[in-house]
Each structure stands twice: as structure tokens, then as C-alpha cells.
N, C-alpha and C positions, 0 to 999 in steps of 0.2 A: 623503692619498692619495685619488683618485677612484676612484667604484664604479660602475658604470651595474646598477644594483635592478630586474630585471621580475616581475611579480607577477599573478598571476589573482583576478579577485576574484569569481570565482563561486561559492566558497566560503564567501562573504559580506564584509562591507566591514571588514573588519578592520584596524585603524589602527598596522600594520606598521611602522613606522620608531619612531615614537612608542613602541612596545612596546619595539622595541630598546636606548632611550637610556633607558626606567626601569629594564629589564633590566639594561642593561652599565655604567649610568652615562657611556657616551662621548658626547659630544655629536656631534650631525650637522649638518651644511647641506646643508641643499636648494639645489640650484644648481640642479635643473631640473626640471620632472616634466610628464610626460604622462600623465593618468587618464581613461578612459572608464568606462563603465559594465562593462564585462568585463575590463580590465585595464590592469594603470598599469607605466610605467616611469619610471625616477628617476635622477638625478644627482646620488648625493652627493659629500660631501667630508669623511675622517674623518682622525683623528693617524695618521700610520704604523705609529704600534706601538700603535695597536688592531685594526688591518686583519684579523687572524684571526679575532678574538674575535665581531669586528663580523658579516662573513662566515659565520661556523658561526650566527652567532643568527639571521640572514636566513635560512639555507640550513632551520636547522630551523621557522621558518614560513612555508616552502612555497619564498620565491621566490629565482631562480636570478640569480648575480650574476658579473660580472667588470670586473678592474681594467682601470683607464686608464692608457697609460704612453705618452704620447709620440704624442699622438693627431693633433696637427697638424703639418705638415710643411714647410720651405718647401726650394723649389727653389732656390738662389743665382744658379745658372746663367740663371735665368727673372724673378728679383725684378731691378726695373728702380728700384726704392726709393721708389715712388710717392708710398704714403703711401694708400692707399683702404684700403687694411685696419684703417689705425689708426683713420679717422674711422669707421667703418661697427659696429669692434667694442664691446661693450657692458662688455667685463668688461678693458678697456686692457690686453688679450695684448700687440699691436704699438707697437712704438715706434722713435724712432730714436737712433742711439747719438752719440757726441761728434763723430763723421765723417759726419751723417746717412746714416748705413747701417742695414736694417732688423733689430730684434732682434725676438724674441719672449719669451714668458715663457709656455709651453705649460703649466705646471702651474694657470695660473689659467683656461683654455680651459672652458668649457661647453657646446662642441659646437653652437653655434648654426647653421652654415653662413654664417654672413652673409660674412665676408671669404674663403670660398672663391667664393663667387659673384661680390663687387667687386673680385677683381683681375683686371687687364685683360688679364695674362701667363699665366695659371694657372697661379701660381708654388706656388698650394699648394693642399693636398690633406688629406685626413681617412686615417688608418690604419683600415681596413678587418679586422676580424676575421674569419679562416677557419675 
């Protein structure tokens, strides 16, 4: 399961993830992270059936978390089955299937934007949180 982790680090530089996998023993991947000097956010990727566990240990040092469930989108109506999304992506989301039709595999996404910007149809789009 995907988590997007943000975090303040004005409270000092506290190696928050790290804490959490000697804590809970769950392993994590970084799939992405953005750190500045005042605050980071992160892309992980943890088992399903640690997702609670993992989440209350985050929530109790300090940073605020939510899943990812289906974050990228494609239009069918709009996919023209190019194929720019598959060269451009980094983590081989897009592919084509036995009828060169375009699939995806959205659980492996890391939010990069690159294939919403290289298709030429704007067949697809990022799920926006309210």
C-alpha cells in the first residue's frame, strides 16, 4: 500500500521513517521524497496489513499521512495508444497488452507527473485529494 508521509522538521531533524521500521519492524520503501530544511514529504510503500500499524506510529511522531488508492487515471475515450507514457515513465506503470492496447499497473505509480505531461490527448490525469 502507498502512503504520501509530510512531516515538519522544525522540531528538529528527526530520522522519522527510520524510527518507524526499528519500531514496528515493517519494512518501508522510499519511493519518493521531497526534504527541505523545514519540511519533507514522502512516498512510501508498505505490506497492507501493516498499514495501520505503520500510520498510528507516523501519526504519533508528529506527521500527517494518507493513502494512495488509484491515483492515476486514464481516459480510454482520449488514449489513442501512443505509447509516450510508456517510454517517458520511470517505474514501467504503462504497457501494451497482447492487442497493443494500453494498460497500466497504477499500484506501482510514484507520482512523478512525467506521463501526465507526455501524452499528447490528456488521456490521463493524477486523483486530486479534497
Amino acid at each position: 500500500m502507498k502512503l504520501i508521509v509530510t512531516f515538519s522538521r522544525k522540531a528538529g531533524k528527526k530520522p522519522i521513517i527510520a524510527s518507524v521500521v526499528r519500531d514496528t519492524g515493517v519494512l518501508i520503501n522510499v519511493e519518493r521524497a521531497i526534504i527541505d530544511s523545514s519540511e519533507g514529504e514522502a512516498l512510501i510503500d508498505i505490506p497492507d496489513d501493516q498499514c495501520r500499524l505503520v500510520k498510528e506510529k507516523l501519526a504519533e511522531m508528529g506527521a500527517s499521512v494518507r493513502i494512495l488508492e488509484d491515483v492515476i487515471t486514464l481516459d480510454e475515450s482520449e488514449c489513442v495508444d501512443c505509447g509516450a507514457c510508456i517510454s517517458i515513465c520511470p517505474q514501467e506503470v504503462f504497457s501494451f497488452d497482447e492487442n497493443w492496447k494500453l494498460t497500466l499497473d497504477a499500484g506501482r505509480c510514484v507520482l512523478c507527473g512525467r506521463c501526465i505531461d507526455a501524452c499528447p490527448h490528456q488521456a490521463l490525469s493524477q486523483k486530486i485529494d479534497t
